[in-house]
N, C-alpha and C positions, 0 to 999 in steps of 0.2 A: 499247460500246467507243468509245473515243475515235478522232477523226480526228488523225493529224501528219502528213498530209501540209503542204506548204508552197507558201504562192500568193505568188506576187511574184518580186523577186532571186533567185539563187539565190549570191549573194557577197556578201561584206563586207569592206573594209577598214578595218582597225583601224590608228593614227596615233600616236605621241607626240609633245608639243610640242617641240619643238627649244631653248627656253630656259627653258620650265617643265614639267621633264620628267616631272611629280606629273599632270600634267593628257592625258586620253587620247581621243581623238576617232573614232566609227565611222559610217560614212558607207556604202552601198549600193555596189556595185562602180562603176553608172553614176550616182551621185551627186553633185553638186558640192559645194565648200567652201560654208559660210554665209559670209553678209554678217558683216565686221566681223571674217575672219581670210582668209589665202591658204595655198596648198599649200604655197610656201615657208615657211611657221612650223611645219611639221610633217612626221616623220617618217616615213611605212610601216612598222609591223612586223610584220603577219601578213595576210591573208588568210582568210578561213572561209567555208566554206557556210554557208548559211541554217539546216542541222539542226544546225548547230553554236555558233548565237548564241542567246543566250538572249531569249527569246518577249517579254520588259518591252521591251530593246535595239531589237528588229524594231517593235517597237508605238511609239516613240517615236521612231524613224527615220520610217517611216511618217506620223507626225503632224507631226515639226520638219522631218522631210530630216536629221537626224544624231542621235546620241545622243554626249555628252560626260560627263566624269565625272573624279573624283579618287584618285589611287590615296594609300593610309596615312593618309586619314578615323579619328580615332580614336571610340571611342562616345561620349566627353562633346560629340559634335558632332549626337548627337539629342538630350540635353537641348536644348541650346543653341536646338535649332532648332524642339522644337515649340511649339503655339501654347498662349498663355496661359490 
């Protein structure tokens, strides 16, 4: 039987950029911004528990301090992007 319980945060907040609004930013409840943006470039728009973010999101918070991403990525952007 598997374990979910959950060790660490137990929030998240989720951000949109404020002039590039394709672009989505989540960060730990007591998290700071990274180096090379501030909170004024972004938005707040939800809040989540921990059993509510997904396990990649947490593991990558974890490792950067934030998880960032792009939202309407079409597929010809994995060609694109694996290795030769």
């Amino acid at each position: 039987m598997q374990d979910f319980r959950v060790t660490g945060p137990q929030s998240y907040r989720f951000f949109v950029h404020r002039e590039q609004p394709a672009y989505r930013l989540v960060l730990r409840d007591d998290g700071k911004f990274p180096d090379g943006t501030s909170e004024s470039q972004w938005q707040l728009t939800r809040m989540r528990d921990a059993g509510d973010v997904n396990a990649d999101v947490r593991d990558e918070i974890e490792a950067k301090g934030y998880c960032m991403f792009a939202i309407g990525l079409t597929l010809d952007i994995i060609e694109r992007t694996k290795p030769a």
